[in-house]
C-alpha positions in Angstrom: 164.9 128.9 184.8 167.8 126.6 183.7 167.4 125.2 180.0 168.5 124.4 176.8 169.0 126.7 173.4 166.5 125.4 171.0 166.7 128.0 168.2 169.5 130.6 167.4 168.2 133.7 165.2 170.5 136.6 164.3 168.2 139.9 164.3 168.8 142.9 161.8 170.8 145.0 164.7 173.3 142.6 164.9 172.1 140.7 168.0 170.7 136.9 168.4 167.4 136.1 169.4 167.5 132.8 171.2 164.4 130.0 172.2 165.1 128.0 175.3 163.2 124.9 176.5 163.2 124.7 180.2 164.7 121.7 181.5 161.5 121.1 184.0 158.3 122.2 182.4 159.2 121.8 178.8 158.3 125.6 178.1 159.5 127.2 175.7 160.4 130.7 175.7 162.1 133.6 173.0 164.3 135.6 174.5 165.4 138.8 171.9 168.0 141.4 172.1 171.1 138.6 173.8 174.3 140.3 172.7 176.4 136.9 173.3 176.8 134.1 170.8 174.9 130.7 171.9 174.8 127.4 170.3 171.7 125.1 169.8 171.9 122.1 172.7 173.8 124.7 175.0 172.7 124.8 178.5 171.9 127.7 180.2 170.5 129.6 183.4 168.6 132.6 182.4 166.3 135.0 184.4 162.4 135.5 182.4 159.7 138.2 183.6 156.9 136.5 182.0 154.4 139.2 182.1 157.3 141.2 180.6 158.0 138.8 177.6 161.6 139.6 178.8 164.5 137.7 179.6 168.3 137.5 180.2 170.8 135.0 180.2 172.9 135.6 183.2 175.2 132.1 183.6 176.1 129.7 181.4 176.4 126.2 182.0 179.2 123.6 180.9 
């Protein structure tokens, strides 16, 4: 999926939770647990196991 960050939530451990809109289907989905610093508007390539609720941001795009 390549998107966009929406949202930018710092958890209690110390990590960000993040909401991306894909750029195709307008989904949106919350990925937890990313241990790098994003920015709202920022787009990015991430992988999402849907039936896992799981995802990972594995390349950044400038």
């Amino acid at each position: 999926m390549i998107g966009r960050v929406v949202e930018v939530d710092k958890t209690s451990h110390g990590d960000y939770s993040v909401i991306i809109e894909d750029e195709i289907t307008k989904e949106k989905v919350d990925i937890g647990f990313v241990h790098k610093i994003l920015i709202k508007g920022e787009k990015v390539e991430v992988y999402y196991l849907p039936h896992l609720k799981f995802g990972s941001v594995y390349k950044m795009q400038k």
